[in-house]
SEKE-956939 format. One record per residue (C-alpha): residue number from 0; residue in three letters; chain; x, y negated, z. Coordinates in Angstrom, 2 decimals. Layout:
REM residues N
pos = NUM | code = ALA | unit = A | east = X | north = Y | up = Z $
...
END
This chain:
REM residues 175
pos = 0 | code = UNK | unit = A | east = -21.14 | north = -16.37 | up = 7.83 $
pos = 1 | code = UNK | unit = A | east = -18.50 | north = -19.46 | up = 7.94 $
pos = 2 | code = UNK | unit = A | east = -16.22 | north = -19.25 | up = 10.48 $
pos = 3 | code = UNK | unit = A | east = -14.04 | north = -22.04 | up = 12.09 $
pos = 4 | code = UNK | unit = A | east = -10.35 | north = -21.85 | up = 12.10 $
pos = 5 | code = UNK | unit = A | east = -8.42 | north = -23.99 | up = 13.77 $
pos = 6 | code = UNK | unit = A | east = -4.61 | north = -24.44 | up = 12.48 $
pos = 7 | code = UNK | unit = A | east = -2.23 | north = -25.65 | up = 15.13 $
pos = 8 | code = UNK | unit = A | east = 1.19 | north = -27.39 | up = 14.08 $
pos = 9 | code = UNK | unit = A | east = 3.80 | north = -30.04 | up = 15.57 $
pos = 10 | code = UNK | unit = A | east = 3.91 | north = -33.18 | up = 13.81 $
pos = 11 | code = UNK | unit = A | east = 7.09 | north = -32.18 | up = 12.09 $
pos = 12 | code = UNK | unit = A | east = 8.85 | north = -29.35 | up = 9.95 $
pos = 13 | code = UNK | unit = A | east = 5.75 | north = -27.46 | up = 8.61 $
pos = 14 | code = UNK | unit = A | east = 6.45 | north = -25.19 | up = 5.67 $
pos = 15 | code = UNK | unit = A | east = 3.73 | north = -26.42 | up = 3.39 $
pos = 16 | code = UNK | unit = A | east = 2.74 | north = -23.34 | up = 1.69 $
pos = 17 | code = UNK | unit = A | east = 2.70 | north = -21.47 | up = 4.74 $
pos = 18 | code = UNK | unit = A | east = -0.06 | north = -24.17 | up = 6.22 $
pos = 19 | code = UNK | unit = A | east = -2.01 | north = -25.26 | up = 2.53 $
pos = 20 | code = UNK | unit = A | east = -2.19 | north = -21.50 | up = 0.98 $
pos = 21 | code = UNK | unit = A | east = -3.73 | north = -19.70 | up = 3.83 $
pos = 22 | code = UNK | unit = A | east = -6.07 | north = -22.89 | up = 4.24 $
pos = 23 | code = UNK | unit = A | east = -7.23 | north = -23.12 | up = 0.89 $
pos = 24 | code = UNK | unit = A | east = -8.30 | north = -19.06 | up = 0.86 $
pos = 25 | code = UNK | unit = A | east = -10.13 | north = -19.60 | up = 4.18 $
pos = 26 | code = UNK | unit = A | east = -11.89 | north = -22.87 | up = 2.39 $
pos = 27 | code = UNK | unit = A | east = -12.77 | north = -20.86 | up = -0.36 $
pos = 28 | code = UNK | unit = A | east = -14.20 | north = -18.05 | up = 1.44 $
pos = 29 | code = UNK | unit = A | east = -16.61 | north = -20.58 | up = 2.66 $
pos = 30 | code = UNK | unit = A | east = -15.18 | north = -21.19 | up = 6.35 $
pos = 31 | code = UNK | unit = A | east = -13.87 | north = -24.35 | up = 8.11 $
pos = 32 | code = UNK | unit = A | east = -10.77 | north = -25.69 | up = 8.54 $
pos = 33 | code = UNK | unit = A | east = -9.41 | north = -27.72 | up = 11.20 $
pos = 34 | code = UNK | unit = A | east = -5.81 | north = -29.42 | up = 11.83 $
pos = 35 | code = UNK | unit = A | east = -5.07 | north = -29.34 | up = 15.61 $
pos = 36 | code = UNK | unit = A | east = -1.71 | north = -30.93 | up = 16.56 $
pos = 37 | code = UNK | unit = A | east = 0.22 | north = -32.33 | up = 19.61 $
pos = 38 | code = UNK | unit = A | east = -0.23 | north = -35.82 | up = 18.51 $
pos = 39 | code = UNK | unit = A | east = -3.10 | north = -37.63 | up = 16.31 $
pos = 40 | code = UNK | unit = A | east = -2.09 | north = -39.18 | up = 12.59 $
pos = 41 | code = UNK | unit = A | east = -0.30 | north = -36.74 | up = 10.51 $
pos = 42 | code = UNK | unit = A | east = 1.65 | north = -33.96 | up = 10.11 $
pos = 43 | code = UNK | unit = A | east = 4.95 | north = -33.85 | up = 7.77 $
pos = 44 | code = UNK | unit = A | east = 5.04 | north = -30.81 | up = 5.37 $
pos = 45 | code = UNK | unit = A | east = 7.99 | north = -29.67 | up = 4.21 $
pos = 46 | code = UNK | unit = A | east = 9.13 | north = -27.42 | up = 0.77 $
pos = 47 | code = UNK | unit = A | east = 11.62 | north = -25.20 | up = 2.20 $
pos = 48 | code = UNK | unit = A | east = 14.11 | north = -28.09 | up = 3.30 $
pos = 49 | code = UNK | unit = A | east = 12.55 | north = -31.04 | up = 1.66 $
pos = 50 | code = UNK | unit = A | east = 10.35 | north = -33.73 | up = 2.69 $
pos = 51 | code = UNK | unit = A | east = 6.81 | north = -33.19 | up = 0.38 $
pos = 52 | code = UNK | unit = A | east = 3.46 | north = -34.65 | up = 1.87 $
pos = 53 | code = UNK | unit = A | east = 1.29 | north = -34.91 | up = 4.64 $
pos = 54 | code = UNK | unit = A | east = -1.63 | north = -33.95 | up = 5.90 $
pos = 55 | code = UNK | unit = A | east = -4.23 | north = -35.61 | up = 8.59 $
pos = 56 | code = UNK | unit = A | east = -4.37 | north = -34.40 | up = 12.13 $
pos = 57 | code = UNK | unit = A | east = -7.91 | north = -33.41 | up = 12.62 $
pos = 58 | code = UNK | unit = A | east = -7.65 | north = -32.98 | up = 16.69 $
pos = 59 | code = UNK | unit = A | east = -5.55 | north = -32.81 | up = 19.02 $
pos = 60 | code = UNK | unit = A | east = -4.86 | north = -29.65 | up = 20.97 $
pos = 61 | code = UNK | unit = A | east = -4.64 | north = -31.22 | up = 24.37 $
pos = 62 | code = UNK | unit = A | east = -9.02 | north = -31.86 | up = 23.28 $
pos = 63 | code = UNK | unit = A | east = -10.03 | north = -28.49 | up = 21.96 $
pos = 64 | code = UNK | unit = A | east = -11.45 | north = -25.48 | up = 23.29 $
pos = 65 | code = UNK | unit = A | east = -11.00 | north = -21.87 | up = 22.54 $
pos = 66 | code = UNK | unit = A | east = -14.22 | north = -21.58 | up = 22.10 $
pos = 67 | code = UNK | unit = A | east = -14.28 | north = -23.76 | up = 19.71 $
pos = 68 | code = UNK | unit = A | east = -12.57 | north = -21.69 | up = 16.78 $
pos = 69 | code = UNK | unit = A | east = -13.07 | north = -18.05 | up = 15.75 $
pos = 70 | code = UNK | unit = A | east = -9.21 | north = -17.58 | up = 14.23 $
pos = 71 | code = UNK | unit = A | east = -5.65 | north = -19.38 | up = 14.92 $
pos = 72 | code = UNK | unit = A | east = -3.38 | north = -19.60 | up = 12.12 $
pos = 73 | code = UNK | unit = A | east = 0.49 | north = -20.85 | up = 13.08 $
pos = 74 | code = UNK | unit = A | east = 2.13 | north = -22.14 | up = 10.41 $
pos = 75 | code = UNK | unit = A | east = 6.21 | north = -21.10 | up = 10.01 $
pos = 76 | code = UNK | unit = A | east = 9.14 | north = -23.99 | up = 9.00 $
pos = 77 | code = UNK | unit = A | east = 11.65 | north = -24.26 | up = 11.45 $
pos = 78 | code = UNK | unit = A | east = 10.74 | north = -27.45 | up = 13.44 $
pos = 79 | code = UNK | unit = A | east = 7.21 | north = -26.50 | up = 13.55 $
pos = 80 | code = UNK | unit = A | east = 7.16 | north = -23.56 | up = 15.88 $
pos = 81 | code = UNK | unit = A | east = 10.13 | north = -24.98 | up = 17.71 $
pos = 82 | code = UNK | unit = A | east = 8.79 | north = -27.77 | up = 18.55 $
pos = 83 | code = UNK | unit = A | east = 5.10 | north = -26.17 | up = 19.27 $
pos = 84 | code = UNK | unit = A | east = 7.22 | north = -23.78 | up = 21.75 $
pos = 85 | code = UNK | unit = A | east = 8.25 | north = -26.66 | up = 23.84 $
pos = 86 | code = UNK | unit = A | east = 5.19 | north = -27.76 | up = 24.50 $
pos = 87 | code = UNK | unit = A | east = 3.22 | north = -26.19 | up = 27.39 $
pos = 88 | code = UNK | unit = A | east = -0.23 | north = -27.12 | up = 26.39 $
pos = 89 | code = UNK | unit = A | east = 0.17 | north = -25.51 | up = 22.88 $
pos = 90 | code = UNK | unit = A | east = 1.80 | north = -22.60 | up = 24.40 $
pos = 91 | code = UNK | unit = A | east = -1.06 | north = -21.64 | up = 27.13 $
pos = 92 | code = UNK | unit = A | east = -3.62 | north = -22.45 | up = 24.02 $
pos = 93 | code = UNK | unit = A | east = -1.79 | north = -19.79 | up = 22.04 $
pos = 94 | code = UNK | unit = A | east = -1.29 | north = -17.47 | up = 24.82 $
pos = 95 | code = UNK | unit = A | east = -4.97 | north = -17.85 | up = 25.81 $
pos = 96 | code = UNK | unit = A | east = -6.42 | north = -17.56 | up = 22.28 $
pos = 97 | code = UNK | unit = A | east = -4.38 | north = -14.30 | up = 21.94 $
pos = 98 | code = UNK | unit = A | east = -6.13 | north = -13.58 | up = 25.20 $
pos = 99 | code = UNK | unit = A | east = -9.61 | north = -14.29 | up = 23.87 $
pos = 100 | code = UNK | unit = A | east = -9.46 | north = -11.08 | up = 21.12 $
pos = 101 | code = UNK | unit = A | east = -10.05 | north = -13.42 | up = 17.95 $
pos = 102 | code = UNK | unit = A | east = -7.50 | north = -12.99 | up = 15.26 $
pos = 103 | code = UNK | unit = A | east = -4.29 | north = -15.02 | up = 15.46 $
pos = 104 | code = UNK | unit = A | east = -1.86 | north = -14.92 | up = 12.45 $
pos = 105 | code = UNK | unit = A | east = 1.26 | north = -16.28 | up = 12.75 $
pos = 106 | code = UNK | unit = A | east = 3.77 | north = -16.29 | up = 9.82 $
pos = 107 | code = UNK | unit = A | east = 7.77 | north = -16.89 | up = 9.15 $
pos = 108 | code = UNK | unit = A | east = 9.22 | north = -18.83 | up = 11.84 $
pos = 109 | code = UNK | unit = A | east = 5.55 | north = -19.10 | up = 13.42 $
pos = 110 | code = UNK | unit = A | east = 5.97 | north = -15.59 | up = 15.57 $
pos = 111 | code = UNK | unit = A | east = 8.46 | north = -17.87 | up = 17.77 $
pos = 112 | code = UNK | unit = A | east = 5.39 | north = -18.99 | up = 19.73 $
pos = 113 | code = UNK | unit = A | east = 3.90 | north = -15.76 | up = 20.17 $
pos = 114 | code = UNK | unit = A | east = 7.29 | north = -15.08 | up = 21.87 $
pos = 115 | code = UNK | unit = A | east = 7.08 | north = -18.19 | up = 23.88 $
pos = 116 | code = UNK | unit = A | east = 3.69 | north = -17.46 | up = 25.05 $
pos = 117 | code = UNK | unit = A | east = 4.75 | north = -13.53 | up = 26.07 $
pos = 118 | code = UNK | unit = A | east = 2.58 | north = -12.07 | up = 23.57 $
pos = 119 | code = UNK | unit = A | east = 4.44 | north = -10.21 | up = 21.29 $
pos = 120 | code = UNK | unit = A | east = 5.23 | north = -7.34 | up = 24.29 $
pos = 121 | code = UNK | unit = A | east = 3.94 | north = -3.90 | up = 22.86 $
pos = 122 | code = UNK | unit = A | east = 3.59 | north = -5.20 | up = 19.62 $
pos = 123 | code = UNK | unit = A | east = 4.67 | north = -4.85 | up = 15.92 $
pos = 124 | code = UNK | unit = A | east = 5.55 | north = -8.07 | up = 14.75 $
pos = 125 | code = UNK | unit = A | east = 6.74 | north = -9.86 | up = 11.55 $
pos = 126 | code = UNK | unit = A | east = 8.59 | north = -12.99 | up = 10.78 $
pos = 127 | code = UNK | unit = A | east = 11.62 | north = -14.05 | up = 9.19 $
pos = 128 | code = UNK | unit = A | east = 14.75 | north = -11.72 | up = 9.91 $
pos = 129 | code = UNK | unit = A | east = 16.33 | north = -14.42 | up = 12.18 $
pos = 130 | code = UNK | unit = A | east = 13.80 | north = -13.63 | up = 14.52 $
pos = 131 | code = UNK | unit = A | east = 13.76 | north = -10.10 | up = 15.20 $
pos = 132 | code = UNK | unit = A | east = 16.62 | north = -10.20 | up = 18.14 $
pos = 133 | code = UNK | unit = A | east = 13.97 | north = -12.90 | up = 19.66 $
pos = 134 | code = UNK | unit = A | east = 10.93 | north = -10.29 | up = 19.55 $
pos = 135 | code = UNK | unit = A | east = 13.11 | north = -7.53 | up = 20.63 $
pos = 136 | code = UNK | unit = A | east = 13.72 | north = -9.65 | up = 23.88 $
pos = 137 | code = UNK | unit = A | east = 10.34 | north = -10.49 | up = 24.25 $
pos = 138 | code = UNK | unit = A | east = 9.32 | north = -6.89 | up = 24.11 $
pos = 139 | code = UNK | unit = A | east = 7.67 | north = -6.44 | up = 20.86 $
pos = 140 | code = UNK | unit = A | east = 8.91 | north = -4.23 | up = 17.34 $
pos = 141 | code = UNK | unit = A | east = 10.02 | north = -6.39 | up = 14.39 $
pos = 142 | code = UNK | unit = A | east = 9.43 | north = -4.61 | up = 11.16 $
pos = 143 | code = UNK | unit = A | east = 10.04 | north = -5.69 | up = 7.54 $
pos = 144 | code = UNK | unit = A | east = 6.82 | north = -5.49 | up = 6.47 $
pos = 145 | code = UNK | unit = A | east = 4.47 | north = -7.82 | up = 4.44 $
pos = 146 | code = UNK | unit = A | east = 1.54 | north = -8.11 | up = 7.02 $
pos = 147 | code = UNK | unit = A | east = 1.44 | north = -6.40 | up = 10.12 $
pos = 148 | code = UNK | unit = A | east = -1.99 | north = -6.23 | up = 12.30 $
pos = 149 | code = UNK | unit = A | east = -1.76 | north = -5.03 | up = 15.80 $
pos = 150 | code = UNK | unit = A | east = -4.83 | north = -5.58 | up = 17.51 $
pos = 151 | code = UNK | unit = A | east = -6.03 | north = -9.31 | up = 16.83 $
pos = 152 | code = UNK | unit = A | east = -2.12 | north = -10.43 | up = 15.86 $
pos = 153 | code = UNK | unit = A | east = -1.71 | north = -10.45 | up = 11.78 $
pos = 154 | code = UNK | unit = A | east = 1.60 | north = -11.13 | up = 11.16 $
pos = 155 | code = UNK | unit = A | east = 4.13 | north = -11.88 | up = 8.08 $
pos = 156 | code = UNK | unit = A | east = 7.72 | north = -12.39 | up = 6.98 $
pos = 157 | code = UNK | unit = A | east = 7.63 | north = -15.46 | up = 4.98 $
pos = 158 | code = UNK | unit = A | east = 6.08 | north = -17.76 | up = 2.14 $
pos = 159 | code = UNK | unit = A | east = 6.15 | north = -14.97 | up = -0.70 $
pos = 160 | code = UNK | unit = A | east = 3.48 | north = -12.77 | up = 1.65 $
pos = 161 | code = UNK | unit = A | east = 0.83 | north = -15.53 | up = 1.46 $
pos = 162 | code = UNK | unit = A | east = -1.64 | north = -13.55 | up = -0.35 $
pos = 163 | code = UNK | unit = A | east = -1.50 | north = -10.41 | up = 1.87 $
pos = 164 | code = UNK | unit = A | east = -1.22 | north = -12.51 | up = 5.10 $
pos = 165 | code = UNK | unit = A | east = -4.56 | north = -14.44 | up = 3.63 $
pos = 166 | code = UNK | unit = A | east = -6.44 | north = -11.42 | up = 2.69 $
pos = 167 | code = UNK | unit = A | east = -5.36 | north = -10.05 | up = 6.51 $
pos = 168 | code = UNK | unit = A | east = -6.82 | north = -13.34 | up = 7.96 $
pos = 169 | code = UNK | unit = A | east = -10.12 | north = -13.10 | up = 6.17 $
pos = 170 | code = UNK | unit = A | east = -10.52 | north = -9.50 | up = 6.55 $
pos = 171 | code = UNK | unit = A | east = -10.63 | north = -9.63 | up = 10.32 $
pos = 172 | code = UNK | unit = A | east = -12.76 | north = -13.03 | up = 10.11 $
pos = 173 | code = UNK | unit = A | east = -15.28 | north = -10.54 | up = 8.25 $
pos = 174 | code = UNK | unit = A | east = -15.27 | north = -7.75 | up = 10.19 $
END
């Protein structure tokens, strides 16, 4: 059965890989895709450090429901979750889709806002190794793994864990 999953991003800094890999396995497992954002228009992508496309905002957060989506995916880069952690609308959506018990997967850099949104507490948690001092603090265990999933939260390190960080995603979309 096609699920929708809704993948939230600032405007800037997204780590393309990390947002057009996991969205092209979800496509081609026959769900739905949707861009949420801060802001409408687009969304810069980045290669590492390195300005390389865009990609159309299909809705704004600030006009979505949880209800609407059956999985979150939060992209890594740098500016992406930093940004997304400064805003309070996209933090109480991600704190309140954790909330809701459908899978959230959050990769690199993207575990900041489950941090910001206190929902890494009791948890195992991947990201990037710059970010294990910040889950520490906010109560969770960062481990060096290539997916973690601990209840609905699917986690990973970084680009190179695409595959197993897909396959987590569409495993608990399936079951």
């Amino acid at each position: 059965m096609s699920k929708r999953i809704a993948f939230l991003t600032a405007s800037e800094g997204v780590e393309e890989v990390e947002l057009t890999k996991p969205w092209q396995a979800a496509v081609d497992a026959g769900h739905t895709a949707e861009l949420l954002s801060l802001d409408e228009g687009e969304v810069q992508l980045f290669n590492h450090l390195d300005k390389s496309s865009t990609q159309r905002v299909d809705r704004r957060v600030s006009d979505v429901a949880i209800g609407d989506y059956d999985a979150l995916v939060l992209p890594g880069g740098v500016a992406n979750p930093d940004a997304l952690r400064m805003d309070e609308e996209a933090v109480a959506f991600i704190r309140d889709f954790v909330d809701s018990g459908k899978p959230v997967a959050a990769i690199c850099h993207a575990a900041w806002t489950l941090v910001e949104a206190d929902r890494v507490r009791g948890k195992r948690v991947a990201s990037w190794p710059s970010l294990q001092t910040d889950i520490r603090n906010g109560g969770g265990e960062w481990v060096d793994e290539e997916v973690v999933t601990d209840g609905n939260l699917i986690t990973s390190r970084n680009p190179d864990d695409i595959p197993a960080f897909s396959k987590a995603l569409l495993g608990a979309l399936d079951g």
